[in-house]
C-alpha positions in Angstrom: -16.3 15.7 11.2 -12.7 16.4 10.4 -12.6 12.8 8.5 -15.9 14.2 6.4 -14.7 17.5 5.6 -11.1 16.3 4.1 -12.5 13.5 2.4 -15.0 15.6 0.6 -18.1 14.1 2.7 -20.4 16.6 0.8 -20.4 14.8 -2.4 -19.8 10.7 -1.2 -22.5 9.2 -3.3 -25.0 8.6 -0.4 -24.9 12.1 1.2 -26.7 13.9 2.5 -28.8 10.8 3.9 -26.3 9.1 5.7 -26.6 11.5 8.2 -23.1 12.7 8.8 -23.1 16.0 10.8 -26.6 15.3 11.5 -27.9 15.7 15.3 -27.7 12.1 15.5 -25.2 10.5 17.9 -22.2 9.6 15.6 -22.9 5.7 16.2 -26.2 6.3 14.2 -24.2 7.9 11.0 -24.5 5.6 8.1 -20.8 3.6 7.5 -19.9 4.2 11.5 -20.1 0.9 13.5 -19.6 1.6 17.7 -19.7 -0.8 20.6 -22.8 -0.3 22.5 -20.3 -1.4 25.5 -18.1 1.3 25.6 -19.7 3.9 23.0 -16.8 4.0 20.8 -16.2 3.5 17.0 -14.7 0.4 16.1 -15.6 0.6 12.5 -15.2 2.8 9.1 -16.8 1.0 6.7 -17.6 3.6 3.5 -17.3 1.9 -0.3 -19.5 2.5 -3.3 -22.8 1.4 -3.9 -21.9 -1.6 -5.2 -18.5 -2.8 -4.7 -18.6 -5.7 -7.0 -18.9 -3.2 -9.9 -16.4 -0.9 -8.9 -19.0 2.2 -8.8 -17.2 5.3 -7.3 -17.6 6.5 -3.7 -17.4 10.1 -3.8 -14.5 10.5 -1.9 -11.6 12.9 -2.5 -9.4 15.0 -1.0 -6.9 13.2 2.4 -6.8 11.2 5.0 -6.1 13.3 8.6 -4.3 12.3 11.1 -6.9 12.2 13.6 -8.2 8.9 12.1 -5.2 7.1 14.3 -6.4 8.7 17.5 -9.3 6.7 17.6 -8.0 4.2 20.2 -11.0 1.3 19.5 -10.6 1.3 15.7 -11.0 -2.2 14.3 -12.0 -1.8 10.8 -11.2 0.8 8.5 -12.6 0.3 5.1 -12.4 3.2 2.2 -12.5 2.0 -1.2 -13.2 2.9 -5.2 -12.8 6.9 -4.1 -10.2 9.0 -5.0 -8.4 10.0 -1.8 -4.6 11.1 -2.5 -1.8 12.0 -0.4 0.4 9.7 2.4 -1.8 7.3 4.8 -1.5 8.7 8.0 1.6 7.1 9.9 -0.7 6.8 13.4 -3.2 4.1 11.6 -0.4 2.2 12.1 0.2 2.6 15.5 -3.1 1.4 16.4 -3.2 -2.1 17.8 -6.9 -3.2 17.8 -6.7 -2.6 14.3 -7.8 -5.7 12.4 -8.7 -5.0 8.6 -7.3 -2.2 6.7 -8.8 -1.8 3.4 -7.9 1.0 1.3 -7.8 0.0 -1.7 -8.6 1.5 -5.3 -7.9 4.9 -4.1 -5.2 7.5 -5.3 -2.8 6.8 -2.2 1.0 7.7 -2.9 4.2 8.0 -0.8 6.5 5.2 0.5 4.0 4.8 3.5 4.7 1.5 3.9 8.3 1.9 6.3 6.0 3.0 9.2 4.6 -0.4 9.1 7.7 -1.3 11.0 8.5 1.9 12.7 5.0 2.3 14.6 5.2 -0.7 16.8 3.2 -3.9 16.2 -0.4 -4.8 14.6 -1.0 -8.1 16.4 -4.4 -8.2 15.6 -4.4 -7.5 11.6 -5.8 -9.7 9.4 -6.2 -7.8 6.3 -3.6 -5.3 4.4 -5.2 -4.3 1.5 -3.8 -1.0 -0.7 -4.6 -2.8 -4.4 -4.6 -0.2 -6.9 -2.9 2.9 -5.5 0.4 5.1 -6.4 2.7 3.2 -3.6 6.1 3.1 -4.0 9.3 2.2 -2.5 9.5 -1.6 -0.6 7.6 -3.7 1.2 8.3 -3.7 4.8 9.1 -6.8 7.2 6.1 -8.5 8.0 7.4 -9.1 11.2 5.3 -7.0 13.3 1.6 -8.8 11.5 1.8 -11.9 13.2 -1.7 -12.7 12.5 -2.0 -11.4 8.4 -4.5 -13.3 6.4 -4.7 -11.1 3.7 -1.7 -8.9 1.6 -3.1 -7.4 -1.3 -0.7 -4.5 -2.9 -1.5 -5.3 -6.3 -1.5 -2.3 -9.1 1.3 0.1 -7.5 4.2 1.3 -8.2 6.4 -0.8 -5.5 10.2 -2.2 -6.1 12.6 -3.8 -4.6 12.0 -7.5 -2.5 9.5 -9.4 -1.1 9.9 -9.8 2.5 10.2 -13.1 4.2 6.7 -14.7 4.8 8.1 -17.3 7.0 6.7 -15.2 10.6 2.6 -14.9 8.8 2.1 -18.3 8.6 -1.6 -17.4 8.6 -1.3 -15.9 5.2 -4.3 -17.2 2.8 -3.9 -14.5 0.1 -1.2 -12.7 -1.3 -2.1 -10.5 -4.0 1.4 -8.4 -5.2 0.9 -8.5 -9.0 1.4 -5.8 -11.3 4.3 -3.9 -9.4 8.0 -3.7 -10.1 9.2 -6.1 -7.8 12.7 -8.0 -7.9 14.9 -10.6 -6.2 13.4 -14.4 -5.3 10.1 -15.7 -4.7 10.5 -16.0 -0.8 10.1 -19.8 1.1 6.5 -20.4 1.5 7.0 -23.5 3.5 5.4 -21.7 6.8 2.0 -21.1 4.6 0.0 -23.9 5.2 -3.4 -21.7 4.3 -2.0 -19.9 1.5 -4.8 -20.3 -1.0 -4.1 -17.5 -3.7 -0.3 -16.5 -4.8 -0.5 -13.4 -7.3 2.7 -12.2 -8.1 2.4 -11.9 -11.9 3.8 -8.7 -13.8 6.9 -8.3 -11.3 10.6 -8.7 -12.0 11.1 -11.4 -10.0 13.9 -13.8 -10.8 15.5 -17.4 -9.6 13.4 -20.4 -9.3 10.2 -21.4 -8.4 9.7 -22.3 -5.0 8.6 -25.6 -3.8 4.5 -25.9 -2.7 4.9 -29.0 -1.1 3.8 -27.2 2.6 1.1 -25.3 1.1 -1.4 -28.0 0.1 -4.5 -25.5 0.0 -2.9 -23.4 -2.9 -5.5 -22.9 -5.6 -4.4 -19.9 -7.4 -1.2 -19.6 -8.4 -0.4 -16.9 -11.0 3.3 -15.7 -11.6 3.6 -15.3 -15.0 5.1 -12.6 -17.0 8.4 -12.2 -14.2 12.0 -13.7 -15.1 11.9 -16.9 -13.6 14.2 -19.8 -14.3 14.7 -23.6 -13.9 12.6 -26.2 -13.8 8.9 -26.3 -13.1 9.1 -28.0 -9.6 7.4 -31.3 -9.0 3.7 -30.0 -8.5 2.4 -33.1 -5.9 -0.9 -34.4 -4.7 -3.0 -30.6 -5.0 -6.1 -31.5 -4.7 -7.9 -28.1 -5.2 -5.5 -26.4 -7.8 -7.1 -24.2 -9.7 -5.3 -22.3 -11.8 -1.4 -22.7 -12.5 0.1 -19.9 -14.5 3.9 -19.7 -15.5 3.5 -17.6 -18.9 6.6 -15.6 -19.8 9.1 -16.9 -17.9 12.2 -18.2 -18.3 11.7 -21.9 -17.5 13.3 -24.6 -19.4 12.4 -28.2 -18.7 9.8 -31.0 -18.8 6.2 -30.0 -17.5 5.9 -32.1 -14.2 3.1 -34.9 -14.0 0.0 -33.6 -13.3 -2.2 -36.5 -11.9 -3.0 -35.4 -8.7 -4.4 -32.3 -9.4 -8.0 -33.0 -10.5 -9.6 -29.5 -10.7 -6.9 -27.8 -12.7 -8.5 -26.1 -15.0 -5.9 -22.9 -16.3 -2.5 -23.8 -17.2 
């Protein structure tokens, strides 16, 4: 109840019927997943009503610490709510820990260093703090072995982005709309990568080559400081979407035969 009470549980759009401080064993609370197993929670999943329209969840307030203590925790998912203050540094500490979605909240700090200082996530697949108040940098990636998902779009992060050569699981990386800097890092490790958003930064230096990532189909980095030539685009058989606005790129525009469902350049 400690969650409930700092996260304004009173007025989250579906109380009181979702039972929360009810006499009904916490695995019966409306959002709580537990294995039947071992009678634990392994799941947080509380969003909007409708999350495709980006309808409000009632919460407010802070996250506690005690939300790391739960030793089972798999899924943690808080989202369109209005929850402010640091993430708690022990979420990050917990290993079973496989999607971490809190996104569209009002999250600030530079909570992203204990990412690295917390030991490792093995297990996570999905990072997702889109639309907060982050700042600072984006940590190694090191320690998320198995990341499918980066998506820290709409803060207020600077400095690098980190090597993506150790997640060569990655299929989405969402960091648009940030203050980012430096180089677009080697993506030849990311055979899945399927969605590159990295648009509204400061990056600078050329455009990598996506000659080891054959599955991209979104690829959006305009509006950056990018220079050179448009590299040789290849046989991309699902390509999307290709947008290089607002650059600084100079050059021919590289043949674009073997990319048959383009359809935004």
């Amino acid at each position: 109840m400690e969650f409930y009470n700092a996260t304004d549980g009173a007025n989250w759009w579906d109380s009181p019927s979702n039972q929360w401080g009810s006499s009904l064993d916490q695995c019966d609370w409306i959002g709580i997943d537990c294995d039947p197993s071992i009678g634990k929670v392994i799941g947080i999943n509380i969003v909007g009503p409708d999350p495709n329209s980006g309808a409000k969840s009632g919460q407010a307030g802070y996250l506690p610490d005690s939300l790391g203590t739960l030793p089972s925790l798999q899924i943690l998912q808080l989202a369109f709510g209005e929850i402010g203050g640091p993430v708690p540094t022990s979420l990050f500490a917990n290993p079973p820990l496989t999607i971490l979605n809190l996104g569209f909240q009002k999250l600030n700090g530079t909570l992203l260093a204990t990412l690295n200082e917390n030991g490792s996530l093995d297990n996570l697949r999905t990072l997702d703090f889109g639309v907060n108040k982050l700042t600072g940098e984006i940590p190694s990636l090191d320690n998320v072995p198995q990341l499918q998902r980066l998506n820290l779009h709409d803060n207020k992060l600077e400095g690098n982005i980190p090597s993506l050569d150790n997640v060569p699981q990655l299929q989405r990386i969402q960091l648009n709309s940030n203050s980012l800097s430096g180089n677009i890092p080697s993506l030849d490790n990311l055979s899945q990568l399927d969605t590159l958003y990295l648009y509204g930064n400061n990056l600078e230096g050329n455009i990598p080559s996506f000659d080891n990532a054959p599955n991209s189909r979104l690829v959006a980095i305009q509006d950056n400081n990018l220079e050179g030539n448009i590299p040789t685009i290849g046989s991309k058989q699902i390509l999307q979407q290709l947008s290089l606005s607002d650059n600084k790129l100079e050059g021919s525009i590289p043949s674009l035969d073997d990319v048959p469902q383009l359809v935004y350049l």
